[in-house]
PAMARNU-717257 format. One record per residue (C-alpha): x, y, z; residue in one letter. Coordinates in steps of 0.2 Angstrom, whole numbers, plus 2048, in hexadecimal, padded with zeros to 3 digits. Last residue first. Example, Ala and Ser with C-alpha at 12.3 -4.5 7.8 and 13.67 -1.06 7.14 Angstrom:
BEGIN
8447FB824S/83E7EA827A/
% end
This chain:
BEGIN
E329C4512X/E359B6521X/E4A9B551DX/E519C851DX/E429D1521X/E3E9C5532X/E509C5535X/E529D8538X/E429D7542X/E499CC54DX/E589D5550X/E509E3552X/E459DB55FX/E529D456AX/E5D9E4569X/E4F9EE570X/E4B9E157DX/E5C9E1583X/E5E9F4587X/E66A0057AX/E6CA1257EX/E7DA0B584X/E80A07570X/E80A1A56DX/E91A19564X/E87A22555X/E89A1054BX/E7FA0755CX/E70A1455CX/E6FA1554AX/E6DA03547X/E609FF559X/E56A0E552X/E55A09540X/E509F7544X/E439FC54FX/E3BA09547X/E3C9FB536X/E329F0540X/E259FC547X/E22A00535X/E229F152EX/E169EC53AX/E0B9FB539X/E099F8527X/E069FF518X/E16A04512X/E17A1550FX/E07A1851DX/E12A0F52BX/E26A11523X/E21A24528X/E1FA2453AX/E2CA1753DX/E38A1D533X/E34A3153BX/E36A2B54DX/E47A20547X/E50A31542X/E4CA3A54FX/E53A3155CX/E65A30556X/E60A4054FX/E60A4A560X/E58A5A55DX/E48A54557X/E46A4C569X/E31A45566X/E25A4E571X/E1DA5655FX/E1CA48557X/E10A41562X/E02A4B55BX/E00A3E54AX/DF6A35555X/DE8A45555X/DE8A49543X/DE8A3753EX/DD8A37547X/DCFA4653DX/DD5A3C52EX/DCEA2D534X/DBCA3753BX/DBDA40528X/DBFA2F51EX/DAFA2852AX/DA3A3451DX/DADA2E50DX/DABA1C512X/D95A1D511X/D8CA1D521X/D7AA1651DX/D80A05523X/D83A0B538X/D71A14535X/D6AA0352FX/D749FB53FX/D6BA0454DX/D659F8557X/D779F255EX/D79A04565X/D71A01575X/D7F9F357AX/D8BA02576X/D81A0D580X/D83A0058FX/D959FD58DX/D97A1258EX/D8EA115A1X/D97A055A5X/DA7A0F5A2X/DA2A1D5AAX/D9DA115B9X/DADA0C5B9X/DB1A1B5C3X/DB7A2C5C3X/DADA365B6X/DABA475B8X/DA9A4F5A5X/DBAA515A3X/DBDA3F5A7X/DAFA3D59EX/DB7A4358EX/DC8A3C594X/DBFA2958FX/DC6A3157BX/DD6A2A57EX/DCDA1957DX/DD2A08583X/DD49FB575X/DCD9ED56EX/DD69E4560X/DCC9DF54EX/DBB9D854DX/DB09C654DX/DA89C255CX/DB89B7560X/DC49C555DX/DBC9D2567X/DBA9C5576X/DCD9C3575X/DCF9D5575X/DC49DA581X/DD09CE58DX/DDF9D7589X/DD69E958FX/DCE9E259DX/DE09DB5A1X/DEA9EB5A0X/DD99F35ABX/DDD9E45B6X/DF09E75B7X/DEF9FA5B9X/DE69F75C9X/DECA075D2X/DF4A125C4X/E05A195C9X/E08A2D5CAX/E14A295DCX/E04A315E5X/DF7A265DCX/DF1A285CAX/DDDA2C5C9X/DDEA3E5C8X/DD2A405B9X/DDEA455ACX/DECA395B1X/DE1A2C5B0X/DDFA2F59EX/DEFA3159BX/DF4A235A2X/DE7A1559CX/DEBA1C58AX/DFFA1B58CX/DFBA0B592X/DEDA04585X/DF7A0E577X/E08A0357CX/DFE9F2580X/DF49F4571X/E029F9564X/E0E9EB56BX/E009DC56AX/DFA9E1559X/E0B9E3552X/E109D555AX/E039CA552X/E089CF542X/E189CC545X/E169BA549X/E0B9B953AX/E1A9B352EX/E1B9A353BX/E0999F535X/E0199E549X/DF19A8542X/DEE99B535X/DE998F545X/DE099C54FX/DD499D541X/DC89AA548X/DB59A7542X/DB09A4554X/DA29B2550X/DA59BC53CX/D959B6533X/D8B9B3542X/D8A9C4548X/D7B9C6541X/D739D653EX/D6B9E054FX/D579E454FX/D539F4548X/D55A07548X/D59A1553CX/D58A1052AX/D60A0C518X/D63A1E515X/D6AA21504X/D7AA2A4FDX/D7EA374F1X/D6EA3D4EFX/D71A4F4F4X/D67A4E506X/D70A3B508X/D7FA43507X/D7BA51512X/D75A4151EX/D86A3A51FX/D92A4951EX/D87A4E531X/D87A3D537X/D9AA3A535X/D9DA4B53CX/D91A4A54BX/D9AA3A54DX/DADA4254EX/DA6A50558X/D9DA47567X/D9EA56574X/DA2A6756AX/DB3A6E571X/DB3A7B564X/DC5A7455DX/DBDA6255CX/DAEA6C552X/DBAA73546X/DC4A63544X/DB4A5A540X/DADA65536X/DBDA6752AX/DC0A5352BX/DACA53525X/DAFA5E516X/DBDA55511X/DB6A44511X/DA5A4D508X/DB0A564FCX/DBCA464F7X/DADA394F6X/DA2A464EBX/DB0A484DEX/DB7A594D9X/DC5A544E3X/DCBA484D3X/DD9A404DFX/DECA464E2X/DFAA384DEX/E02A2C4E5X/E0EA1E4E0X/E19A2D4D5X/E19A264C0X/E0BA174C4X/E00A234CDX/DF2A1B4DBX/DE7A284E1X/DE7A354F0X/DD5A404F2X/DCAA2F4EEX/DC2A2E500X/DC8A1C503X/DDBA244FFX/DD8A3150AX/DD5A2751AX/DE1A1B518X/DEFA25516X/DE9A31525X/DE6A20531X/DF9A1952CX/DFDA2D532X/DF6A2953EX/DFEA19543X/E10A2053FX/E0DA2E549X/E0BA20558X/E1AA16553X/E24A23552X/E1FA2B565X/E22A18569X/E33A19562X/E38A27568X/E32A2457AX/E3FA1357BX/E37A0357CX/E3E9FA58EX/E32A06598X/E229FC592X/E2A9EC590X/E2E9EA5A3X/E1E9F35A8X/E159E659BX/E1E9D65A6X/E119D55B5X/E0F9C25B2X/DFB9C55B0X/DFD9D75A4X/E0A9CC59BX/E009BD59AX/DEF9C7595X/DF99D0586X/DFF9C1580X/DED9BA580X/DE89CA576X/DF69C856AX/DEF9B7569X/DDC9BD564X/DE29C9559X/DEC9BD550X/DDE9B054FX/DD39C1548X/DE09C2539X/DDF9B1536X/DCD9B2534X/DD19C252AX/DD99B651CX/DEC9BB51CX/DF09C350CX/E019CF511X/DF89DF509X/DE69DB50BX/DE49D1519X/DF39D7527X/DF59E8522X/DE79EF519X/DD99E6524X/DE09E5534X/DED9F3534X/DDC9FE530X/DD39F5540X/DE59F754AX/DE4A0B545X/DD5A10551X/DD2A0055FX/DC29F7560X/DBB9FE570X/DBFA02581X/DB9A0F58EX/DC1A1559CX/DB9A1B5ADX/DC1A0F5B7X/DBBA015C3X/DC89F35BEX/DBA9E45BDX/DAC9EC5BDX/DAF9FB5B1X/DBC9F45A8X/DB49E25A5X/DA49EB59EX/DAE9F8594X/DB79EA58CX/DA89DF589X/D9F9F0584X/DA99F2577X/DAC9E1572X/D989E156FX/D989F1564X/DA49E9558X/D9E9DA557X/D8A9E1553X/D949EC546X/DA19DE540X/D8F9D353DX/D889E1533X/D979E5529X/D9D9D1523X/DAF9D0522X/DB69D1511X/DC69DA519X/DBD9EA510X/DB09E551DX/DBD9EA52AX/DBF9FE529X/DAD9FF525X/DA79F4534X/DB3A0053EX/DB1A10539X/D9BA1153DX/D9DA0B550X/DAFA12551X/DA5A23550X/D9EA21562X/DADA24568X/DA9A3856FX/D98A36572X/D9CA2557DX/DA8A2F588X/D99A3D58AX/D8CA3158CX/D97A2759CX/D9CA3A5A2X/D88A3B5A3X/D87A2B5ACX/D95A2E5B6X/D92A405BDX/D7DA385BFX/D83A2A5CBX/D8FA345D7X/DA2A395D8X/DACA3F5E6X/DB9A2D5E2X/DB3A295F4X/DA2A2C5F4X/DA1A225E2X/DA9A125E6X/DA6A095D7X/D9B9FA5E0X/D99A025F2X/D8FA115E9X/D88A055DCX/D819F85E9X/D7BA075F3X/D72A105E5X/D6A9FD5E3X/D649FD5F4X/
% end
């Protein structure tokens, strides 16, 4: 009977697929994200946000979104607090423009709502297609290369130097060699094809560091921390500080271009699109995605996202939601292991952001370097991110420079409205809101 329910449910016989296939391409997806467990509640307790309840939060948005797409859109996708808008969250928004990280969570939660109304409204396609591929090839660089800053400056190898802004670390340090050591493991194993190879490298740096008393175990399993500490803390008032506007459109335009491209590529993969390479119910997986987020931010962590890595059980055979339930169900498992989620030390998650960086930072290599006019506003975006801080800033100032060069190169036809639009907004945001 309940083979049946499932069958009919996910439409297994139809997509060729049966319960075992999912299940195991469910453990292979979850292998492969299962580091955003251990990164996020590091990334966003230097917000001052408290780590345990982030964890349980963390691993409950998770497997809200993964839930929601599941059952709801029936694909094999998994979500999870999003790679790159955690950092933005806590470098960019709190500590560099001082927001409090309650504020912070209000903005995720309307860039979430504004997610939901275009996904609702049917507008995303519209946006989607009006932002040229340059600057979303930038914009993505940009966000690893954000993730790679990050990432070695938490692991001591570059330092602060009042003569040149950055300087080399002491690499002689413990932080530096175990961050290293686990990027080097992690790339290895990634080019090995080893299932789960960012976490076996998290683990792996984390108990040799424990083996050469450099850090201590604080336990394996037991019950979940509270997640009182960081639920319905969002301040949806503070969010909606005119200065912030940016802030939540940064989070609003990062998810809905890595939630598409992700949703894409990934169905893509496992032959999901229909015969004119459009994604059936791309609306409900779009509002899965936006809806995650506003649970996200009421538990208490930044935006949820859908995961590149869910082409792991792609590969693995997964065609269904039932992938995805699968995933939501590990995640709930993984609220009793908080002790080992403490016991990872930031040197040991800098490897996973380096490792990361390396894979955003890809998309430079589809972008027209023969054509400046494009060229130019890829590699302002990319690097105004880690240089300044800031995803915002650097989504703004791709803008800005693409919309300039395009019109003084006699390019002006190149521009649609909502380009215009937004440069111009940005332009008056650093000329008056700064």
């Amino acid at each position: 009977m309940l083979k049946r329910l499932i069958d009919d449910h996910f439409k297994l016989a139809e997509h060729s697929t049966d319960v075992k296939t999912e299940v195991i391409a469910g453990i292979t997806t979850f292998l492969t994200m299962a580091y955003i467990i251990f990164v996020n509640p590091s990334i966003l307790s230097e917000a001052g946000m408290d780590y345990g309840a982030v964890f349980v939060a963390t691993c409950l948005a998770a497997a809200v979104g993964c839930l929601i797409m599941g059952l709801w859109a029936n694909y094999p996708i998994a979500q999870a607090p999003g790679m790159g808008l955690n950092a933005f969250f806590t470098y960019g928004v709190v500590l560099g423009m001082g927001y409090t990280w309650e504020a912070a969570l209000g903005a995720v939660f309307f860039s979430g709502f504004c997610f939901f109304l275009l996904s609702v409204f049917k507008i995303r396609e519209w946006i989607i297609n009006s932002i040229p591929l340059s600057l979303r090839l930038g914009i993505a660089a940009g966000i690893g290369l954000f993730l790679a800053m990050i990432a070695l400056k938490n692991a001591g190898i570059v330092v602060a130097n009042p003569a040149t802004y950055v300087a080399l670390g002491d690499l002689s340090q413990p932080p530096a060699i175990y961050a290293l050591l686990g990027f080097f493991v992690i790339t290895a194993l990634a080019y090995l094809r080893v299932t789960g190879a960012v976490m076996i490298g998290i683990l792996g740096i984390t108990v040799l560091a424990m083996l050469l008393g450099h850090n201590e175990y604080g336990g394996l399993v037991s019950m979940p921390p509270s997640i009182a500490p960081t639920f319905m803390a969002l301040d949806l008032w503070g969010a909606l500080d005119i200065a912030m506007l940016s802030v939540i459109f940064a989070f609003l335009f990062v998810d809905l271009f890595d939630t598409s491209g992700t949703l894409i590529g990934v169905a893509h993969r496992g032959g999901l699109l229909d015969k004119d390479g459009k994604l059936p119910r791309l609306g409900r997986a779009m509002m899965a995605d936006s809806g995650a987020s506003m649970a996200g931010a009421v538990l208490g962590t930044s935006t949820t996202t859908s995961y590149i890595e869910s082409t792991a059980g792609i590969v693995s055979g997964g065609r269904t939601g039932l992938t995805a339930v699968v995933v939501a169900v590990l995640f709930l498992v993984s609220l009793f292991f908080a002790p080992l989620a403490g016991s990872i030390p930031a040197y040991a998650t800098a490897g996973a952001l380096l490792y990361v960086a390396v894979l955003m930072a890809g998309s430079l290599a589809h972008a027209d370097w023969d054509d400046p006019t494009d060229a130019a506003p890829v590699l302002i975006a990319a690097l105004a991110m880690p240089l300044t801080f800031s995803i915002a800033e650097g989504i703004a100032l791709g803008f800005i420079s693409y919309a300039a060069i395009k019109t003084l190169s006699g390019r002006f036809r190149d521009l649609n409205p909502a380009v215009i639009v937004l440069a111009l907004l940005f332009v008056l945001k650093f000329l008056f809101l700064d």
